[in-house]
N, C-alpha and C positions, 0 to 999 in steps of 0.2 A: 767918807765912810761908804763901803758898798750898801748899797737896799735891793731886796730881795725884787725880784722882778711878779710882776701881777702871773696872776697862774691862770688867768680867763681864757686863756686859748686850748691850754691842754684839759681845764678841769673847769667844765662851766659853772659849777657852782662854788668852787672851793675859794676863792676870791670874797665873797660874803665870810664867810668860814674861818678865814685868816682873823680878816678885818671885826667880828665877833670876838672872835678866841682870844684877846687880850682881858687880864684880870689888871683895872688899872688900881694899881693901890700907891701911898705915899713912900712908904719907905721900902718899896721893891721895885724895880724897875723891869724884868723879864719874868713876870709871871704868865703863864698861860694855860688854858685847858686845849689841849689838842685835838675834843671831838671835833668833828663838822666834815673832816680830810674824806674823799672819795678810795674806794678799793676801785680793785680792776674789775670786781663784778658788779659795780655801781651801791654797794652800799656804801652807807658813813662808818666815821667811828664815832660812839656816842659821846657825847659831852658828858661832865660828870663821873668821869672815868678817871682820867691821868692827866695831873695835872703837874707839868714843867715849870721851874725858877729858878731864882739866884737866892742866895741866904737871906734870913729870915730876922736876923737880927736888930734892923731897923724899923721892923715895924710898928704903927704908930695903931691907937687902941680904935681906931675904929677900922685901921686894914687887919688885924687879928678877927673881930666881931664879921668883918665879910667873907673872909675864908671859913671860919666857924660857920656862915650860912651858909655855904655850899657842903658842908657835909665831911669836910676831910674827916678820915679817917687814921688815917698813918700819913706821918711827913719822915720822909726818907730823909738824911742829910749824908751825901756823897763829900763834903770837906774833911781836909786832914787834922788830923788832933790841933796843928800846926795853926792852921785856921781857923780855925773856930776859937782856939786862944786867941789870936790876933785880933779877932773883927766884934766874938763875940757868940754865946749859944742863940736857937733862933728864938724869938719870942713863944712860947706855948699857944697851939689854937685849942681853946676848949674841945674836950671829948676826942682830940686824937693821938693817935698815941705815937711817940717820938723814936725813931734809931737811927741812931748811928751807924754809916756805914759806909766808913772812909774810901776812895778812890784815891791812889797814890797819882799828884798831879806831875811827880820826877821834880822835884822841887821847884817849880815854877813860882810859886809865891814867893817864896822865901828867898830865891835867886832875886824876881825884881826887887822886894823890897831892901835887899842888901842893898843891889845897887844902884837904885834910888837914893837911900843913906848915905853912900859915900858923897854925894853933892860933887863932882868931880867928874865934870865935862867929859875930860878924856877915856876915863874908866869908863864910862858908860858908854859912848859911844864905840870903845873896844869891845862891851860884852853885848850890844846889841843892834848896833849899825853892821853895814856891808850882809845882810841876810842873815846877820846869826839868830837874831831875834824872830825868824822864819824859821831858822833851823829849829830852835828850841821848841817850839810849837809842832811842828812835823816830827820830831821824834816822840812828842807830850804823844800824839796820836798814835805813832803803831805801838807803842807801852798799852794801851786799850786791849791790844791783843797781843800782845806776846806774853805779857803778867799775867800768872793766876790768877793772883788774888786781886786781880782789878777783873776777869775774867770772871771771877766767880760772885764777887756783889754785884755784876750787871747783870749775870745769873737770876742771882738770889732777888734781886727788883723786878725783874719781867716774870718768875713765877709768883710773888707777892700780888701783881698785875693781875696774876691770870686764877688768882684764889681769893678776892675779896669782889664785893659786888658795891661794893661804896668807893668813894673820891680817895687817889692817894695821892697825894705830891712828896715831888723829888724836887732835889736842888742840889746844886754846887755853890759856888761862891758866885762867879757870875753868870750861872745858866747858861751859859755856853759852849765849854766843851766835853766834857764829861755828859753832863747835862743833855748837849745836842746830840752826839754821839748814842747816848741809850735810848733818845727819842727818834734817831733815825732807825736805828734798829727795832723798833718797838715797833716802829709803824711800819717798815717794809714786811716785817714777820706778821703783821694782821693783815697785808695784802693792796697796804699802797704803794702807787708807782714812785719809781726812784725821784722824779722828777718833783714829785710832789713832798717826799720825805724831805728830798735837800732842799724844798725854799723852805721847808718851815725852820730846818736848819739855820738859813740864813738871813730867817727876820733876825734875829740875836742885834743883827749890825743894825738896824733899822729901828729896835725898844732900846739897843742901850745908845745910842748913839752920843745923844744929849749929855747923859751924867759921864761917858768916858771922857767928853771931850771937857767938859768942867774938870776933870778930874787933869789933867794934862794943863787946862788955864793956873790952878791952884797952884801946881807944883811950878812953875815958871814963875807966879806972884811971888810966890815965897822962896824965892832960890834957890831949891830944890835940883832944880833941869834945868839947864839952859835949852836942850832941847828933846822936849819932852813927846814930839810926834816918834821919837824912835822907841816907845810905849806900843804905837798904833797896831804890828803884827800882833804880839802880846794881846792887845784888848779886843779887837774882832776876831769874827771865824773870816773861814775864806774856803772856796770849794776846794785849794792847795791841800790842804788840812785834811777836811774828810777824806778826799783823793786818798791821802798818805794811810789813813783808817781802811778803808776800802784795798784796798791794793794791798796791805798787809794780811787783813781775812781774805784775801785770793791766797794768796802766796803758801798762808798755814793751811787753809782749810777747803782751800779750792771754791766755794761759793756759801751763798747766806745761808742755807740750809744744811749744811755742815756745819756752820760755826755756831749757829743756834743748839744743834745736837752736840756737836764734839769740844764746841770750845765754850758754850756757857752751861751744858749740862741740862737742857732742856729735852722733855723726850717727848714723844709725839702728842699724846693724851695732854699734856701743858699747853703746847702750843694752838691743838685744837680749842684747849679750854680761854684761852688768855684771847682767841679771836673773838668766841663764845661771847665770853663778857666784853670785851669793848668794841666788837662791832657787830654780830647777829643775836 
């Protein structure tokens, strides 16, 4: 699994920052608060702002009671109808209030878990050996921006961001790409450097490492996969990935500041305000 490389060279403080911003709880594994990240004018973004996961539905009654202490306010859930049947609604945090607000992931769940099901060596290694399980995941990314309506609840969460003055959490299923993607964008549009956007990006590989690779032991115990690292594109990020995100908001919108305006419907007075509240 890749791990995200130390950021003490370009951002002296943000290394503390990283290494802070873990929410450790039991039954979630990529929870995190994103304040602490430096801008280019040396401010932070505050903590207690925006807080990044993976679904919510294993958590156990005293990771609910910790997130209720920090205040959330709204839990965003970026899963498809598709998933959230599957896995399961997130557990309630007292006092916040809950929506829905599917991101289409282009069937990636629903594709692995098929061919998981089939138990059948060869089918599996037809739909996701030789790069295609690469592929699958680089096209999941430019659908971020070529879909409206995945365009527009990325929208709709960064002005959410930039109108509430309490704790919100978002999630996908595994806080990862959906997930990472609106928190790179989140954080470049408040004025951190790319460099710093993409490692928080790329802890993902570094908190889930542990239960992805459990989860790949399991399915080979139980004869599931015979070989079940060809999972591995599928469950990490990779800089491959945002690249493929990136380079398609070039393409539509020419840079990040187009795409904020043109393609998530953000207008200036947002933008200024959504800085406003989570970093000055």
């Amino acid at each position: 699994m890749t791990t995200a490389p130390p950021l003490a060279t370009a951002q002296p403080e943000a290394d503390s920052a990283v290494a802070a911003a873990r929410i450790d709880l039991q039954g979630a594994v990529n929870v995190r608060d994103i304040g602490g990240y430096r801008t280019y004018d040396g401010e932070k973004v505050k903590p207690g702002k925006a807080i990044r996961g993976d679904s919510l539905e294993k958590l156990t009654a005293a990771d609910v009671q910790k997130l209720a202490s920090l205040q959330v306010q709204t839990v965003i859930d970026l899963r498809t109808p598709g998933e959230v049947q599957f896995a399961g609604a997130d557990k309630p945090i007292p006092g916040a209030r809950q929506v829905a607000r599917p991101i289409d992931d282009t069937g990636l769940f629903q594709q692995m878990l098929a061919v998981i099901q089939t138990r059948d060596p060869q089918k599996q290694e037809e739909a996701l050996g030789n790069g295609k399980a690469e592929q699958i995941m680089l096209n999941m990314y430019t659908t971020f921006i070529s879909r409206q309506e995945s365009r527009a609840a990325f929208g709709q969460t960064i002005k959410d961001l930039a109108n509430t003055d309490k704790a919100t959490l978002y999630h996908c299923t595994a806080g990862k790409d959906r997930t990472g993607w609106l928190t790179y964008v989140l954080l470049r549009a408040v004025g951190v450097p790319e460099g710093t956007a993409r490692q928080d990006y790329l802890l993902s590989n570094q908190y889930r490492a542990a239960s992805d690779a459990a989860l790949r032991q399991q399915l080979k115990q139980a004869g599931v996969m015979q070989n079940p690292d060809l999972l591995i594109p599928l469950q990490e990020v990779r800089d491959a990935y945002l690249n493929a995100a990136v380079e398609k908001m070039r393409q539509d919108y020419g840079d990040l500041g187009k795409y904020l305006t043109q393609g998530l419907g953000l207008d200036g007075g947002t933008i200024l305000k959504l800085r406003r509240n989570l970093v000055t």
